[in-house]
N, C-alpha and C positions, 0 to 999 in steps of 0.2 A: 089787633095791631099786626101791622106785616114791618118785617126785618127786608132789605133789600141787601143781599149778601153778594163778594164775590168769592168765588174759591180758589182755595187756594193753591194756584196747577200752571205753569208752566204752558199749557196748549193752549194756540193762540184761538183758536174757537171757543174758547169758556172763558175768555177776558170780555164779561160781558155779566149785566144784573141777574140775578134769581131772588126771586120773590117766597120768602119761608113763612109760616104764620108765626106768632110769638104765643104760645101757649102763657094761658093766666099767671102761671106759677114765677114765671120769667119777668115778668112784666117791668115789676120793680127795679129789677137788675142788671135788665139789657141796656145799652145805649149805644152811642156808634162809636165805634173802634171795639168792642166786645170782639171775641174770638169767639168760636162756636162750631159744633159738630155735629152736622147736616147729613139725614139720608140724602143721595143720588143719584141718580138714574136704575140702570139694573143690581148696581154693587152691594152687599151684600154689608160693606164695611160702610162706618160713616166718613163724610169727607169734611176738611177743618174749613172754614171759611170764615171770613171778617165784617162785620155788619159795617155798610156804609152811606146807612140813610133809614129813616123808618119813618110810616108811613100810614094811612089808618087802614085803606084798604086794595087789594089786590083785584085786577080784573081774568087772575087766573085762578086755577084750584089747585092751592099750593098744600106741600107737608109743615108739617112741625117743625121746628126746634128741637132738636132729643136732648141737645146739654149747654150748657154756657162753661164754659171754664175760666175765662175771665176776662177784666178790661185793661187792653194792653197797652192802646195808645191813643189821643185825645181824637176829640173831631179838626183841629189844625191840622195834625199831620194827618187824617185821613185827606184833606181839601189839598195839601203841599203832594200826597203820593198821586193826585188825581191832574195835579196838572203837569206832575213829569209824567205819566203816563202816558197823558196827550203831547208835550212836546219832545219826549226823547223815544215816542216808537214803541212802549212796552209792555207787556200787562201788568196790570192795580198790581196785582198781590205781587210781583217782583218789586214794586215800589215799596210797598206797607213793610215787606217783609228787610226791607232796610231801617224800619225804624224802631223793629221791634227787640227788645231785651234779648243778648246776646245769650246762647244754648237753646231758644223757645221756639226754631224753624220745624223741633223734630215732631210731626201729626201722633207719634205716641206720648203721650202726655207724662208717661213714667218716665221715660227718656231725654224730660226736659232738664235746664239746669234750674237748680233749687238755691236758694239760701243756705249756706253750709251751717251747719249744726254740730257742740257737743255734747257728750251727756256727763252730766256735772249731779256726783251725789250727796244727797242729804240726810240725815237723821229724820225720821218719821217720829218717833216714839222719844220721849222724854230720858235724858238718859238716865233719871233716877229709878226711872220704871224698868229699863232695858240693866241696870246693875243689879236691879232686882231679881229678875227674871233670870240673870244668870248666879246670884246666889242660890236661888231656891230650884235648879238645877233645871229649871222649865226649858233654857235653851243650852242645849248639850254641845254641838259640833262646836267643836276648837276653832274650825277654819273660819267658822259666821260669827265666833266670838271674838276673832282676832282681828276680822274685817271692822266689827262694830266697834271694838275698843281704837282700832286706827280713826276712825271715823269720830269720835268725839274730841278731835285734836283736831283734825282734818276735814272740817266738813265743807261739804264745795266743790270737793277735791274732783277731779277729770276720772274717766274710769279709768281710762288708760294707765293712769298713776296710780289710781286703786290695785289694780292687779300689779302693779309692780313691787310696789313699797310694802302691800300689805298681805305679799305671795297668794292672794286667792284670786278666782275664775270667775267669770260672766256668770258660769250657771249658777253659783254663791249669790251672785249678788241678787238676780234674779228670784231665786227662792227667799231672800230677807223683804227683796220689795213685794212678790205676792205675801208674807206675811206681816209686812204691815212693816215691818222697821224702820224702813230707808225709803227715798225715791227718787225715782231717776228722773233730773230735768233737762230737756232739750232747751239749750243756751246758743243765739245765731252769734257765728264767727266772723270776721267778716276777713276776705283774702286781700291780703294787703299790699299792693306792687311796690311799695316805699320802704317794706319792712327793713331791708339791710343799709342804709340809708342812713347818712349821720353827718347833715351840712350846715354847716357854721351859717348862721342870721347877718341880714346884707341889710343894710340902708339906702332908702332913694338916693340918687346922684344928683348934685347939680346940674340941670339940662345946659347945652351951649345954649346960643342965640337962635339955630339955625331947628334944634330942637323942641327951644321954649316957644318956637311959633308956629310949628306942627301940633306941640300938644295943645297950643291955646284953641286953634283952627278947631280941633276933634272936639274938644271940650266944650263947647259951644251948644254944637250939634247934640250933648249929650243930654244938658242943662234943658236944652229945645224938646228935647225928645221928637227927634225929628230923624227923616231916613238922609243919611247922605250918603256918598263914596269916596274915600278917600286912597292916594294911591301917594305913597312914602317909596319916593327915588331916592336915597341912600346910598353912598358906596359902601364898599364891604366896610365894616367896622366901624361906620358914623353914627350906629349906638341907637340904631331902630327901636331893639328890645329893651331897651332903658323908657324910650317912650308907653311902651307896650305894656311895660309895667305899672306906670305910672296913670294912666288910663285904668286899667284894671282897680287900680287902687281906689279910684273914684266912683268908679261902679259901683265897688264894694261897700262902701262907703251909704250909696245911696241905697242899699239892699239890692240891687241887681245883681246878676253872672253874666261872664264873658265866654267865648268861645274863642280859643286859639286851634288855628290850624297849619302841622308842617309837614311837608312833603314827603320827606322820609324815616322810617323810624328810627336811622341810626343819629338823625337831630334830636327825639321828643327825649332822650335821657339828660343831654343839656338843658335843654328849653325847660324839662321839669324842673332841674337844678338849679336854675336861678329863679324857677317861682316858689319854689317850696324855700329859698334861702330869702326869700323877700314877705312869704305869706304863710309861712309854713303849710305842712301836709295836709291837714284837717280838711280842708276846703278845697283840697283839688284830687279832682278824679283824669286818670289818663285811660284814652281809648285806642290802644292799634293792638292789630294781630299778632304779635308776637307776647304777648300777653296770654294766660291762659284763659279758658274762657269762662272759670270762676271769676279769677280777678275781673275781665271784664264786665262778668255779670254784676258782682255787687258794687263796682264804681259806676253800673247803669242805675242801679238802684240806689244808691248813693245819689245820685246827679237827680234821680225822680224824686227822693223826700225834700228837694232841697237844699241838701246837705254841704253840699261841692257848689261848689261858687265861681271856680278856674276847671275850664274843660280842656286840658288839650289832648291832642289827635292827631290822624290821619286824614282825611277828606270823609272816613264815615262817620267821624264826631260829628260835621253837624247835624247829625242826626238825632242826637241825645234828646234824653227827655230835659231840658235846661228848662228850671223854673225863673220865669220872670229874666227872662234876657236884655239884656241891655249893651252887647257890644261883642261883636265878630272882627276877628283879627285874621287874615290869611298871610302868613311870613313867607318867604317866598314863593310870591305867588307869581311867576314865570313859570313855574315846574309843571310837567306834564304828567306827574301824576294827580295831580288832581281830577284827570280827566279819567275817567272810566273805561274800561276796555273790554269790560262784563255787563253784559245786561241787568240792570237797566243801563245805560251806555251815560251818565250824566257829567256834567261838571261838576264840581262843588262848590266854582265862585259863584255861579249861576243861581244854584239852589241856596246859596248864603244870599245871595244879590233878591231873591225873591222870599224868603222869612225876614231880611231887615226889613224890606219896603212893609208886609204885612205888619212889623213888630214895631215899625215907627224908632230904628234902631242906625248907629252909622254902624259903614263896613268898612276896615283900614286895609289892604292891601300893600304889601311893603317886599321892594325888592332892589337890589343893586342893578339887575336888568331885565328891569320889566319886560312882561309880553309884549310883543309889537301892537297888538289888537288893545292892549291896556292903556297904552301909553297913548296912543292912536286917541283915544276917547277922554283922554286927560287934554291933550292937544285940544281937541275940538269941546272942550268943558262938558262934557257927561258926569266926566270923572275931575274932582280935586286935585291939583297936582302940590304937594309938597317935596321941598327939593332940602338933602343934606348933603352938600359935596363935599365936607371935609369928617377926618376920624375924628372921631368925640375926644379919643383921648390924647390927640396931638401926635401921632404917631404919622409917619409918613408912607407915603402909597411906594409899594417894591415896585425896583427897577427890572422891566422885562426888556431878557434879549431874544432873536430868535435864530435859530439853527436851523439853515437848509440840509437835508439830509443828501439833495441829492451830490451836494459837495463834501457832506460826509463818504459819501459808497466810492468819489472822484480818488479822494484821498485815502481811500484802501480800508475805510472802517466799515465793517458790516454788523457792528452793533448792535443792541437797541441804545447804547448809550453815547451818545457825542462826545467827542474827545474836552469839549465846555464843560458838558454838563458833570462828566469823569470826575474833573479837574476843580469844580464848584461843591461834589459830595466828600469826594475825600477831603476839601480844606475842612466844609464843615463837620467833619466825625472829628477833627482834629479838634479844634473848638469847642468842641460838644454841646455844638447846635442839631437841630434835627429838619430831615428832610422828608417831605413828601412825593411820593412817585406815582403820576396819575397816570394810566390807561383804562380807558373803557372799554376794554375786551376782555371777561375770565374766560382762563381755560389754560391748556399750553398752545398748542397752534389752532388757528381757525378750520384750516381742512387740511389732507392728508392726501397724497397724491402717488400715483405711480411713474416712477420717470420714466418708465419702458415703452407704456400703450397709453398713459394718459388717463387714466383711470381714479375717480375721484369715489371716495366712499360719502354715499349719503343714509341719512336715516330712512330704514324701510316704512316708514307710516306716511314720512314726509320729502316734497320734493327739495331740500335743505343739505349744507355740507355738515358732516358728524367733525366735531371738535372733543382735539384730542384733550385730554385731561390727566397731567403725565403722574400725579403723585398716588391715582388710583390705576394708570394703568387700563381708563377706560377711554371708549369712545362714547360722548353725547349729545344728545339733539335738545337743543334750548327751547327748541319747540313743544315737541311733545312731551319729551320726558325719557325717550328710548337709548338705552346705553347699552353696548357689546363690549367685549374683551378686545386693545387693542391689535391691531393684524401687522405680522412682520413680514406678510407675503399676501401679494397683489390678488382679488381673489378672481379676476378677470384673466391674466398673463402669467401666473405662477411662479415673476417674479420676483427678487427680494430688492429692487430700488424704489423702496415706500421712503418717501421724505416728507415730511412737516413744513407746514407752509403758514404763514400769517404769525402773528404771535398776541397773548394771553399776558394775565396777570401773575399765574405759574411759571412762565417761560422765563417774565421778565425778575422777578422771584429768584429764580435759579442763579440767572446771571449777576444778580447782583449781589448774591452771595460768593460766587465765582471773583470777582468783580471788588468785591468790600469785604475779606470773610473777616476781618478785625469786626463789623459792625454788627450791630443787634437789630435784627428788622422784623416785619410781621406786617400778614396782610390782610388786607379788609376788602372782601368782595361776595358775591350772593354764598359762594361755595365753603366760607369760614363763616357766615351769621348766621347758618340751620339754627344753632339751639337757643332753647329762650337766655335773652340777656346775653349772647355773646356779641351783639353793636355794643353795648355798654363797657361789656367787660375787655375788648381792643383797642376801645377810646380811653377808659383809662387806663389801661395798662403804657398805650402810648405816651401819654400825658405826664405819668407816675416813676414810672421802670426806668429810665433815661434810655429808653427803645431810639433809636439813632436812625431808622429809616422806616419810613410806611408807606405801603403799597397799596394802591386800590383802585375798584372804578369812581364811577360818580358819585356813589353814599358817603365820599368822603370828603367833594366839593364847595357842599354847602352849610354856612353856618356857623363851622365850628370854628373856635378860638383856642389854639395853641399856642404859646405866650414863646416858645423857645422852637418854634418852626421858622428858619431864616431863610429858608430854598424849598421851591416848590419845581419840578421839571415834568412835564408835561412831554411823554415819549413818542405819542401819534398826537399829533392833534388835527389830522386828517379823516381822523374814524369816523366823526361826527360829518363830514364833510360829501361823502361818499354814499349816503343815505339817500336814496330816491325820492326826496320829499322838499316841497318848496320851502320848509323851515331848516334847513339841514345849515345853511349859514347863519338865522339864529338862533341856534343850540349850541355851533361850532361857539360862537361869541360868549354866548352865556356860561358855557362850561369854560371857557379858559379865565374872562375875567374873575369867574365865581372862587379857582383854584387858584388862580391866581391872589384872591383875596386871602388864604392862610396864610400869606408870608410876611415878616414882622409885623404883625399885630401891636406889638408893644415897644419894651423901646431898642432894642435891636432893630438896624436896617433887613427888609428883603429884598429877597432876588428870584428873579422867575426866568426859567428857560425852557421856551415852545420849540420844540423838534418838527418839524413839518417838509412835506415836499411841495408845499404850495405856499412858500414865504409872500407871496404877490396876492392873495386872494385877502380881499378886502377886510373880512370878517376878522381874519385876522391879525391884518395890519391894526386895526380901531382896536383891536383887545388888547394889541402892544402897547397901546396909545391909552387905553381904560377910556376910552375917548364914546362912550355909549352916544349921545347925540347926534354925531356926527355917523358913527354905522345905524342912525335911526334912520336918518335925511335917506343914504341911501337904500334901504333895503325898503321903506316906505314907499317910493318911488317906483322900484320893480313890481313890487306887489299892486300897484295901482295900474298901471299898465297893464299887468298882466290878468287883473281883478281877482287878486287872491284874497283873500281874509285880510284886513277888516273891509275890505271894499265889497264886497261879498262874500256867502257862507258855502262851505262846501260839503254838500250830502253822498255822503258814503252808500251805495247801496251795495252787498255783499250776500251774495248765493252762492253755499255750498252743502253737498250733499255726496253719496255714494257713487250716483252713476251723471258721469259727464254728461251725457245726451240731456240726461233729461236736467241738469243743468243750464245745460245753452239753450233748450225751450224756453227755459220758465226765462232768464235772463233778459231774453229778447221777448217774450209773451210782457213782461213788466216794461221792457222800457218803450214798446209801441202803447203799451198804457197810458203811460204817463208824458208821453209826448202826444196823443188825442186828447188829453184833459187838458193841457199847458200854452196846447196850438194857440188860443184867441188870449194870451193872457201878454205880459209884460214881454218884450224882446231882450230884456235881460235875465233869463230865465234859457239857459244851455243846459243839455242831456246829451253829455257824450255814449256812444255806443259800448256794448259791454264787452267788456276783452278780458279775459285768463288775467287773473291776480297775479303781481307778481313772484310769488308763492303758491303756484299753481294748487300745491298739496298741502297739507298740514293734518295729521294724525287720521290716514286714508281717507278723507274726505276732500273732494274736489272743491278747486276755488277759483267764482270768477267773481267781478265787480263793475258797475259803474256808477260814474259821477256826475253830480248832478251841483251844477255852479247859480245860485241866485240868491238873493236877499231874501232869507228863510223870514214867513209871518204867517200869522194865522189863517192866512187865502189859500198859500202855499201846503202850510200844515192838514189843512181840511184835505186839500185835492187829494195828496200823497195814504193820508187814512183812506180817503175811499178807493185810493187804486189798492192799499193792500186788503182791503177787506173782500176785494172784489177776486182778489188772486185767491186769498184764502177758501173761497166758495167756492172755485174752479178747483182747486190742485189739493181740494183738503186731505185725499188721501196717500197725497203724498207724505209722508210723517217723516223721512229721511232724508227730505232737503229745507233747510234753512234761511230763511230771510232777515238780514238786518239792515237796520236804518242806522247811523254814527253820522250823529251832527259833527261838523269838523272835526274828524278822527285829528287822535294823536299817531296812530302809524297807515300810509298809505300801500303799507304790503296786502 
């Protein structure tokens, strides 16, 4: 029997079969997804690789098998990694190794992560016999007698507890269990992300009308067991997740599991909280990285016995081993993180869009402002449209004003705060209502300038400006990672007119403590969430504390529900707007309606106020308006004209490496490639030429790109494999320049 393996390597020339023999002893126990440790080539070490096919026999003269170590993941997900492979550009084992049990990437097998264990002791020996033994003086040491006499009260007991309570040591105990008395049983623990956790049990809701015919619609499809798509246009607070539960309830019901997916981790502490208050804990396993990677190992393994019945996550849940699936949920699925920007470069609607179809499962999609490309295909019936325009709980949609700033700077305010918006936070701290303050910039200014020569500090890796960061006193590149001490002197002119430019979520922090020092504020952005559980522990503290202002970027736009947030102010809302990229108007929309959405929730009125120096740009006229339709008509319209996504897809191709020359070879060697394969093909099928990334640098490696505009399909897919296979064969010894393919990136830098 021959094992048809790949290995598991990152070089793009070994994304390709090898044929191992399966030695007899194997036989029984291999099958495909089996992991396995393979001689290779000269090396000396074996290398890990994934069986994924077997076969009877080989027409080459192959080695052994030397070990199996175990089966990791089914033959589905090996057939799901094999056709992201082929459509997102990558190699197998970068796909496989998404699917496999989190801590198990490391090729040393003792370095994997394990089921945690403790050691829990027990009496061996009869205690009548062991009272015996110490009348008739056979066991003499005090300390083993004082352990054993703990232990006939105690047995069970942890060691840990043993040496505390019962003052004796390891090596005690050890020498009682070589002689027979006691013994030590390894007991699996399991790590619990719930443990500190203590939420009051919630009841179904009555659905509205507008809800009770969204779930009937889903429910349908569930009963059919059938694949459909469905996409829930909702505005903020029409009670999406009330459906979302109520489905799940059904599943459950029927012995299936669902999969929930949300974009950020500062939502999955919510979104647990109302499933564990509706389903309790037992049954739901959460997956993102901020988790450690025991927790997330045994809610992998938890989700594998079955056990966990509600998966939510980030965009890698769906990846879980989910026994017997029956229903994916993606909650706001407009957000760009679902899209990968690490190889393998995937979506996650996509890859849920292709396990429903296989599982004969529906997929619900739900957002207040849909993708353009979603809604796009809702339009033309691909996709299901379900519409909630009004809030489940009668609560009325905040009134938004907007504030030109440039009649702000007229009128002599050079703020970040509008003399409105001033005058809207301090009513509300009187009140003691609470406000949100959204900008999406951390740091304290964007770049750092010399007024004398002009002189801009950038990060030495990258061609990037270094932002200042005033509470450490550092400069940093959000790029790489590179921070210096900051400079109070120009290191070009030697001299001291360094001024700060742009402004952060520190800056604005500062000021508003300046500003409000009566109030309690605190803020949420990448630079306060490092440690595990500190998203949870700002939200509620916000929530809890009667905290009077919050500050943050976008982890704080979507989702959440604060019952006593009456003003929500929005200080740039041009950041988004300023982005080199044909979605930058809707991002602008979706982040202001999104924040816009925190403001009276319940039965307090809200108010929302956009600062902008572009009052007249559409995007955000229609977000004043929550009016999505109507900014659908037009932004639909541009993109069709222009054939952007969904009228066509747009392929990313990205070369970078150490030395420019040989950059701009290979750049232009690919794209005369692929414009000699493409010549006799479709005339809707454009290769623009390659030009310098707009980010020319990024962590001393050079960057150029180009783009490649057509209706990606498997004609298209083919051609573009063999032009990289072909480059691979020419330039292989190149090892330090890079090739990527990003089906419609999410950033065009």
């Amino acid at each position: 029997m021959i094992a048809q393996i790949i290995i598991n390597s990152t070089v793009k020339n070994l994304n390709r079969i090898f044929d191992y023999n399966i030695p007899s002893e194997f036989e029984e126990k291999i099958q495909i997804g089996s992991c396995v440790l393979i001689p290779f080539g000269r090396s000396k070490n074996l290398e890990e690789g994934f069986v994924i096919g077997i076969k009877e026999k080989s027409e080459y003269v192959v080695k052994d098998i030397e070990k199996i170590e175990e089966n990791l993941i089914t033959n589905q997900k090996i057939e799901l990694a094999k056709w992201m492979s082929n459509q997102y550009f990558c190699n197998l084992s970068d796909c496989i190794k998404l699917m496999l049990p989190p801590g198990t990437t490391s090729k040393n097998i003792d370095n994997r992560m394990k089921e945690k264990s403790i050691n829990h002791i027990y009496l061996k020996k009869d205690i009548e016999e062991i009272d015996q033994e110490i009348e008739n003086k056979i066991l003499k040491s005090e300390k083993q007698i004082r352990t054993l006499n703990f232990l006939k009260n105690n047995d069970g007991v942890l060691l840990s507890e043993l040496e505390v309570f019962a003052d004796t040591t390891r090596a005690i105990v050890k020498t009682l269990e070589k002689n027979g008395y006691l013994e030590i049983i390894d007991k699996k623990v399991e790590r619990n992300p719930f443990v500190n956790k203590n939420i009051e049990k919630t009841e179904k809701l009555k659905l509205t009308k507008e809800q009770e015919i969204s779930y009937k619609s889903i429910e349908k499809t569930i009963d059919d067991n059938i694949y459909e798509e469905f996409l829930i246009h909702g505005i903020t607070g029409s009670g999406k997740t009330e459906i979302y539960l109520q489905l799940i309830e059904k599943i459950i019901l029927k012995g299936k599991s669902a999969i929930v997916l949300v974009p950020e981790i500062s939502l999955t502490p919510q979104m647990v909280d109302r499933f564990i208050a509706r389903f309790g804990e037992d049954i739901i396993s959460v997956l993102h990285s901020k988790l450690s990677v025991g927790e997330r190992y045994d809610g992998w393994q938890k989700i594998k016995r079955g056990e966990s019945k509600i998966i939510i996550g980030a965009r890698s849940a769906i990846f879980a081993p989910v026994q017997n699936l029956g229903l994916i949920i993606i909650d706001e699925e407009h957000d760009s993180s679902y899209k990968s920007e690490m190889s393998p470069r995937y979506n996650a609607k996509d890859v849920a869009r292709k396990i429903a179809i296989t599982s004969k499962i529906p997929v619900i999609l739900g957002s207040a402002t849909p993708d353009i490309n979603t809604y796009y295909k809702a339009e033309i019936g691909e996709i299901k449209l379900l519409e909630l325009p009004e809030r489940a709980n009668k609560s009325t949609i905040p009134t938004i004003e907007i504030v030109d700033l440039r009649q702000e700077l007229a009128n002599g305010n050079r703020s970040m705060i509008s003399s409105k918006l001033y005058h809207n936070i301090k009513e509300n701290i009187e009140n003691k209502k609470q406000t949100i303050l959204f900008l999406n910039r951390r740091g304290f200014s964007t770049f750092i300038m010399c007024r004398e020569c002009g002189y801009t500090l950038k990060c030495n890796n990258c061609n990037i400006n270094l932002t200042y960061h005033k509470n450490k006193e550092k400069l940093k590149c959000h790029y790489c990672g590179y921070e210096q001490n900051n400079v109070k002197i120009c290191p070009e002119c030697n001299s001291d007119k360094i001024r700060y430019f742009g402004t952060g979520t520190q800056r604005l922090e500062q000021e508003v403590l300046k500003l409000f020092p009566e109030a309690k504020t605190i803020r949420m952005d990448i630079d306060t969430v490092t440690k595990k559980n500190s998203h949870e522990e700002i939200l509620n503290k916000f929530k809890n504390d009667s905290i009077d202002i919050l500050i943050g970027t976008q982890m704080i736009v979507k989702g959440h529900h604060f019952p006593n947030v009456t003003l929500v102010g929005v200080i740039a809302a041009d950041t988004s707007l300023n982005i080199d990229d044909y979605r930058s108007n809707e991002r602008t929309f979706a982040l202001l309606v999104q924040v816009a959405g925190r403001a009276g929730r319940e039965k307090y009125p809200g108010k929302v106020i956009i600062q902008t120096y572009n009052p007249d740009n559409y995007s955000i006229i229609y977000a004043q308006k929550q009016d999505y339709n109507t900014f659908y008509e037009a932004e639909i319209s541009i993109r069709k004209q222009l054939k952007y996504p969904p009228f066509s897809d747009i392929i990313l191709f990205g070369i970078n490496g150490l030395d420019e020359k040989e950059i701009i070879d290979i750049s232009n060697y690919l794209y005369n490639l692929i414009n000699n394969r493409i010549k006799n093909s479709s005339d809707d099928i454009n290769v623009f030429k390659p030009l310098p990334s707009p980010i020319d640098k990024i962590k001393n490696r050079y960057r150029w790109r180009m783009i490649m505009k057509c209706n990606l399909d498997e004609d298209i897919i083919k051609i573009l494999h063999e032009c990289l296979n072909e480059y691979y064969k020419k330039y292989k010894k190149n090892i330090n320049t890079r090739v990527i393919i990003d089906i419609n990136p999410i950033s065009m830098l």
